[in-house]
Structures are given as C-alpha cells and as structure tokens.
C-alpha positions as CSV (number, residue, x, y, z in Angstrom):
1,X,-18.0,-45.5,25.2
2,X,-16.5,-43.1,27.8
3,X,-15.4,-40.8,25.1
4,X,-18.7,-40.3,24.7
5,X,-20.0,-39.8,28.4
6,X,-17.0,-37.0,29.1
7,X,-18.7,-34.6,25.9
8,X,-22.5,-36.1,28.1
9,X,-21.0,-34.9,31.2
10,X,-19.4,-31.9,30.3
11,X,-22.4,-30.2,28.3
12,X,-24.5,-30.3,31.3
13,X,-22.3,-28.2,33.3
14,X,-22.3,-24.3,34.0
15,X,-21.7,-22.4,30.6
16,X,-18.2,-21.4,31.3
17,X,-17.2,-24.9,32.4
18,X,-18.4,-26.0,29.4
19,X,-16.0,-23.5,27.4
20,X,-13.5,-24.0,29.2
21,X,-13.6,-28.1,29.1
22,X,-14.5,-27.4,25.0
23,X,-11.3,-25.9,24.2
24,X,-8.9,-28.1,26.4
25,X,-10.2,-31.5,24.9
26,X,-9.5,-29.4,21.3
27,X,-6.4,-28.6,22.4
28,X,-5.3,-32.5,23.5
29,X,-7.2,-33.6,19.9
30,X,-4.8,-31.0,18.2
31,X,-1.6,-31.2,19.9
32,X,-0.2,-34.7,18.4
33,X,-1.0,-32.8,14.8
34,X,0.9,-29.6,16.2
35,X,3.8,-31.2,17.4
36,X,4.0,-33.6,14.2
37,X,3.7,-30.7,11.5
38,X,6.0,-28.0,13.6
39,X,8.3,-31.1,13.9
40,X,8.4,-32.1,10.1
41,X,8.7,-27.8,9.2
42,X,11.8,-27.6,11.5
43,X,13.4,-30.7,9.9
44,X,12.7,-29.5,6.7
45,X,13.1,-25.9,7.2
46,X,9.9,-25.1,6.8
47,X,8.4,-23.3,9.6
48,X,5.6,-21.3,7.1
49,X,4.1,-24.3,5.8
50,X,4.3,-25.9,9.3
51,X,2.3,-23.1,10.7
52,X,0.0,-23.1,7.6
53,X,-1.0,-26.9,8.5
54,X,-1.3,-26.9,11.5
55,X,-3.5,-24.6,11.7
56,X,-5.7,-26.1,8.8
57,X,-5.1,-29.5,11.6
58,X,-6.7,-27.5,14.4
59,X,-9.6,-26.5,12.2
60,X,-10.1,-29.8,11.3
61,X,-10.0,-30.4,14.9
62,X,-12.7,-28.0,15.7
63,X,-15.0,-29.0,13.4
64,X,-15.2,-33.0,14.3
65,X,-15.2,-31.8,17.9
66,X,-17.9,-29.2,17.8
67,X,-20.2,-32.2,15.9
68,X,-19.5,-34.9,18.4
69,X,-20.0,-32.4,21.1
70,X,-23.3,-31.5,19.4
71,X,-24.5,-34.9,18.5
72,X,-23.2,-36.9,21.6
73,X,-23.2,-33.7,24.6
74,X,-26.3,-31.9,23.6
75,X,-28.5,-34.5,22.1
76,X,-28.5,-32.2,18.5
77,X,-29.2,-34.6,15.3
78,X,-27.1,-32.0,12.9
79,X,-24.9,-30.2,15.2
80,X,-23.8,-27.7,12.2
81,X,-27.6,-26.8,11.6
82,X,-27.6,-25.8,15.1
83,X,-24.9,-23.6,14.3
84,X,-25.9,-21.8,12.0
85,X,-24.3,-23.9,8.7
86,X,-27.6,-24.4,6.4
87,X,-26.4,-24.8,2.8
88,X,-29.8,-23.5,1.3
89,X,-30.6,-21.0,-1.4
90,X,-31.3,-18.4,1.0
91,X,-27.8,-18.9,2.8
92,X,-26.2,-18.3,-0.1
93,X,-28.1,-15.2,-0.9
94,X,-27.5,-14.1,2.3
95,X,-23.8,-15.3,2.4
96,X,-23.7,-13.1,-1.0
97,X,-25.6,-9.9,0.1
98,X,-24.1,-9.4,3.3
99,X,-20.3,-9.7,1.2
100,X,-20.9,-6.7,-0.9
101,X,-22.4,-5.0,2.3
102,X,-19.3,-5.6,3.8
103,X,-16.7,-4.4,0.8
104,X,-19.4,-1.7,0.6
105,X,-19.1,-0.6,4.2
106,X,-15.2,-0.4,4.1
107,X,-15.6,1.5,0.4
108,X,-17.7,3.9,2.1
109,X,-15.4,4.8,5.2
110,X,-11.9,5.0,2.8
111,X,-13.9,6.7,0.5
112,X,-15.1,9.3,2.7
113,X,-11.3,9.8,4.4
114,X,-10.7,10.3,0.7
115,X,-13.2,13.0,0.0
116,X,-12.8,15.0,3.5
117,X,-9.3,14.9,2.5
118,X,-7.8,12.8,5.2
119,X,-6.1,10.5,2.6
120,X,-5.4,10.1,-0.9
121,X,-6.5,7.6,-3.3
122,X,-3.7,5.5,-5.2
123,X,-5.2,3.5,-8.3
124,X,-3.3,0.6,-9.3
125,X,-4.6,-2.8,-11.0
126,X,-6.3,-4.7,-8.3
127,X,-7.0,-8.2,-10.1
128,X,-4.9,-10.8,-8.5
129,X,-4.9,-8.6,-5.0
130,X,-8.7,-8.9,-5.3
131,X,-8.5,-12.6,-5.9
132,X,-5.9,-13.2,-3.4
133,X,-8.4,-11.1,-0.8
134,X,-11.4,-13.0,-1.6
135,X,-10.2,-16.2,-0.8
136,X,-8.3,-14.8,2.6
137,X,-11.5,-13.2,3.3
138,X,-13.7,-16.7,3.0
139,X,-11.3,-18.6,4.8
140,X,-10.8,-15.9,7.9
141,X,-14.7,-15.3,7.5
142,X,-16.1,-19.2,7.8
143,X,-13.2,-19.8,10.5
144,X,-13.9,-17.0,12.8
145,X,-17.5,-17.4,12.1
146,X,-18.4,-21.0,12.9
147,X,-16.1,-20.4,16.4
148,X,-17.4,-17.3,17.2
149,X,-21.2,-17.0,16.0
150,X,-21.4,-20.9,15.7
151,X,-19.9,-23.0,18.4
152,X,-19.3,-20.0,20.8
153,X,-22.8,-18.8,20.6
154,X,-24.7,-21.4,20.6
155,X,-23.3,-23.0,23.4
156,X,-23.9,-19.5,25.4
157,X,-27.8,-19.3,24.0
158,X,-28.3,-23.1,26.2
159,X,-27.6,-20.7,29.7
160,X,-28.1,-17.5,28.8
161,X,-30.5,-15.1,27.2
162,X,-30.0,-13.7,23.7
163,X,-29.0,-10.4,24.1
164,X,-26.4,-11.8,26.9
165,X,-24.9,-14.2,24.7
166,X,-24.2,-12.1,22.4
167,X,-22.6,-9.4,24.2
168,X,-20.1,-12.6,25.8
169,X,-19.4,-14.1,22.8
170,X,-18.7,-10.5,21.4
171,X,-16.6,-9.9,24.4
172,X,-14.7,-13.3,23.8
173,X,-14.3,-12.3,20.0
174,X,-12.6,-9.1,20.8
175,X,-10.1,-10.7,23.3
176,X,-9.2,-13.7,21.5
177,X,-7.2,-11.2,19.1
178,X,-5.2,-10.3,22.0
179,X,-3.7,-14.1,22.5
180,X,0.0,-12.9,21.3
181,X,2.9,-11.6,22.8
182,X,2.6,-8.3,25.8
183,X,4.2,-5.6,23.4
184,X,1.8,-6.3,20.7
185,X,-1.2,-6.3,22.7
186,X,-0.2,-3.1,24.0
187,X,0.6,-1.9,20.4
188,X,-2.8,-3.6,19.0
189,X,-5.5,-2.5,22.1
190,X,-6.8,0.9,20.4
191,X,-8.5,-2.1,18.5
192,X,-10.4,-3.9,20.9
193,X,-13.4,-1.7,20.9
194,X,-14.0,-2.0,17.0
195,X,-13.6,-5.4,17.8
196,X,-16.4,-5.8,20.2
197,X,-18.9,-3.6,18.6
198,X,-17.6,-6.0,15.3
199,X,-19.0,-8.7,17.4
200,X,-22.4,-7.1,18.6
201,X,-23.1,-6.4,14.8
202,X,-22.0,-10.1,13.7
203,X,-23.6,-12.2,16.1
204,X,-26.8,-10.3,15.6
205,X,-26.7,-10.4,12.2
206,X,-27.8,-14.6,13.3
207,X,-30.5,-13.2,14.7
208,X,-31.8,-11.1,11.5
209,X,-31.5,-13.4,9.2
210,X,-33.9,-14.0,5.6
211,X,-34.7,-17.4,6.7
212,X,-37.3,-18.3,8.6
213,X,-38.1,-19.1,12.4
214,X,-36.5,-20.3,15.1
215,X,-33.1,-21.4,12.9
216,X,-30.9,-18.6,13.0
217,X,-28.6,-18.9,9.7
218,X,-24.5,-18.0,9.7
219,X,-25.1,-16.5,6.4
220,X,-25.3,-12.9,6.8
221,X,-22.6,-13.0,9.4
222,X,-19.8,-15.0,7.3
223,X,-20.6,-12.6,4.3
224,X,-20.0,-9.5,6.3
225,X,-17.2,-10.4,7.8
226,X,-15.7,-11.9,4.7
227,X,-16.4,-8.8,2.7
228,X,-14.8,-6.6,5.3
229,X,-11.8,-8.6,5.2
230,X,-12.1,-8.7,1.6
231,X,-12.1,-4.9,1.1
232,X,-9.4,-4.3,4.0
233,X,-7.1,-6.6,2.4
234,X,-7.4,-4.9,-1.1
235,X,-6.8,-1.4,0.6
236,X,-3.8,-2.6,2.8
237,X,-1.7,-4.5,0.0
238,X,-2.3,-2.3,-2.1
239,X,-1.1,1.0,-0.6
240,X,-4.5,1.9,-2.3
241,X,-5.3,4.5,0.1
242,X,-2.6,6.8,2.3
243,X,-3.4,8.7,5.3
244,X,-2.5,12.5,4.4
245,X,-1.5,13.0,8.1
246,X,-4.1,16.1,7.8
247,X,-5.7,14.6,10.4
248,X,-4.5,13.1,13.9
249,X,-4.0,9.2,13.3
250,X,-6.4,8.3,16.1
251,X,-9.4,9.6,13.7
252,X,-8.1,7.7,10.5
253,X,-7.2,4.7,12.7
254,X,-3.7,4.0,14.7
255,X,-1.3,1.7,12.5
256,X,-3.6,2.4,10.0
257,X,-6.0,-0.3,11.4
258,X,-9.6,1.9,11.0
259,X,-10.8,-0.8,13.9
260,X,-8.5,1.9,16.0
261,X,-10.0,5.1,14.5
262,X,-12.6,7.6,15.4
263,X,-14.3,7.4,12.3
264,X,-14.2,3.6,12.1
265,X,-15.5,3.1,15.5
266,X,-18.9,5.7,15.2
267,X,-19.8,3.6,11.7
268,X,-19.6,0.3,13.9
269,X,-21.1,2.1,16.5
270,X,-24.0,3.1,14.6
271,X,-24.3,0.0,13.0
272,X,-24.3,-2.2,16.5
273,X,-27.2,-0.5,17.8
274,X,-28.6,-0.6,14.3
275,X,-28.5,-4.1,14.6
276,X,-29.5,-4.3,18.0
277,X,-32.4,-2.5,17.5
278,X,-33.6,-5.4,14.5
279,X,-33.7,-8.3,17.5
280,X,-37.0,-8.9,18.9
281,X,-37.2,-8.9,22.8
282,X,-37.2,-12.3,24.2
C-alpha cells in the first residue's frame, strides 16, 4: 500500500527529516478529529470539553502512528517495546519507585524553603487534591513520556549517539512548553533551564533502568515525572506552601514555578549530572 511506503521512505531519511515528516503526517491524522470535536464544543458551547477530546484524539493519534511508523518504517516487531513500554513486574516496580522519588524530591525542596524560612507551611486535608493529582500526574507523566523519552528518543538513538540524543530530545522537551502565545513565553522562560536539565535526568533515567540489557524500560522516567507532577500539584492547589517573600522570588522560583528558582534548578542540577554520571560510555 503506499501508505505504507511514505512511513518506508521517510524513516530512512536524515533524523530531523524524519521528525519533522513524523509530526506533520500526525498533524493531517489529527486534524479531521480537531476540527470535528472544536466544531461540536462551539455548537454546543462547550469549548472545555472540546479541548479535553481533542486532545485525548491526538493522543490516540500518536500512539497508532508511532506503531505503524515502528512496525512499517523501521522494521520493529513491537514498536512500544522499542520504546520503552514493557508491562513487566520490574516496570511496575520501577514505574512505582521512581513516583515516590519524585513526590519525595519536591517534599524535600518545599520542605527545605520551609525550614530556612523562605515559606510557610499551610496544612489542610489533602485527600481528594491528592487523588485528583495522582491521576493528572499519570496522565501528563505517560503522555509526555512516551513523546519525549519514547518516540522522540528513540527515533534520535537510530542517527545519533546516546549521550547526543539525549541532550536533543532534552532540548526539544524544554522548548515544546514554549508552543503558546509571545507574552507567555516571555513570562514562562526563567523555566526553560529546569526544563532541560528535567529532560537530561528523564531521558537518562531509560538508560539506568532495573531491567536488564540492551532494552531500556520507560519505567523509571514515567514514575519520576508523574510523582513530580503529583507533588507540585498537591502544593499548588492547595496554597500548601507560601513564599514568605524573605527571600528574592528568583531563589524560591518566579510565579512560584521552583522550575524558575535558584534552589530548584541546583537540585536538578545535581541530579542531571548525577544521572549522567550512571550511563556507561558508548
């Protein structure tokens, strides 16, 4: 079928032809679903739940195109193994450890703004916030992941060394939280380096995984950065922890994002070439 030759054709291009040709055959699959549920939302006056399905379309999207692109452009008899999706014990335990690392991790730094005085702790009842913040944190973790460590890395890994596809893919993560209007990109850019260094400590965590040789599992990534999410979301909806204003906001984080901050950005620091320092040379 010719459908078929266009995802032959296009995976044995140059790596960033082969992005670039990626998302704009995703973005023709998704646009008759885009224009049908924005459509439908306006008639009904919906516009929320027309945003909330088409996005849900254009993940749905991603993942039948990333398997036929896979299975029918690089020749891979289970695509989603190759991406780092292996429903195992060990990716669970992994999936699990690497969740209360990340809760733990965002615990430790609003803890320590906490005790040096920086901000003040709040206690309310947390339940349903908790809940709510679990299931955002799952759904932002496994989408982000399976793009950006999945997909996005892999593809990189069949041009480029390790340690090179990682710091692109990383590079890629941070800007693609930038696609939004100028004036909150220029309000939102104090984040891009936590971003990045997010990335370097994400996509390695692929390559540091429990499980053996040569597959490199999604679990620990997904879990971190669900947990992180998880923890920030708790904090943020909860007012459960207030910047004093002892300190300038550029150490506690700017909009109270601690992706902006001094302190947020040494932990990451750290922890990137932490992480870095786990993958074995090529």
């Amino acid at each position: 079928m010719w459908w078929f030759k266009v995802y032959q054709r296009a995976a044995k291009g140059r790596v960033l032809w082969r992005v670039f040709i990626f998302f704009v055959v995703l973005l023709v699959l998704w646009s008759p679903f885009a224009l049908a549920t924005y459509g439908l939302g306006y008639l009904l006056g919906q516009p929320q739940l027309a945003s909330t399905l088409s996005l849900i379309a254009l993940y749905v999207c991603f993942i039948g195109h990333a398997w036929f692109w896979g299975r029918r452009g690089h020749g891979w008899q289970r695509p989603l193994l190759s991406y780092g999706l292996c429903f195992v014990r060990r990716f669970w335990g992994d999936v699990i450890v690497a969740l209360f690392c990340g809760i733990g991790l965002v615990s430790v730094l609003f803890g320590a703004e906490v005790l040096l005085g920086w901000a003040s702790l709040h206690p309310r009842p947390l339940l349903g916030i908790a809940l709510d913040g679990l299931a955002v944190g799952i759904g932002i973790g496994l989408a982000e992941e399976l793009l950006f460590r999945g997909w996005l890395l892999t593809e990189l890994r069949t041009s480029l060394s390790r340690r090179s596809a990682i710091f692109w893919s990383s590079l890629v993560f941070a800007s693609a939280h930038f696609i939004k209007p100028l004036s909150e990109v220029l309000q939102t850019s104090p984040q891009f380096l936590g971003l990045f260094l997010l990335g370097i400590i994400l996509a390695s965590g692929r390559y540091v995984s429990r499980l053996e040789r040569p597959f490199s599992s999604l679990g620990l990534p997904l879990g971190l950065h669900a947990g992180l999410v998880w923890g920030y979301y708790i904090v943020d909806v909860a007012d459960l922890v207030v910047p004093s204003g002892r300190v300038p906001e550029w150490v506690t984080g700017i909009h109270g994002n601690p992706l902006s901050g001094a302190l947020g950005v040494t932990i990451l620091g750290c922890l990137a070439m932490w992480s870095c320092s786990k993958l074995r040379s090529e």
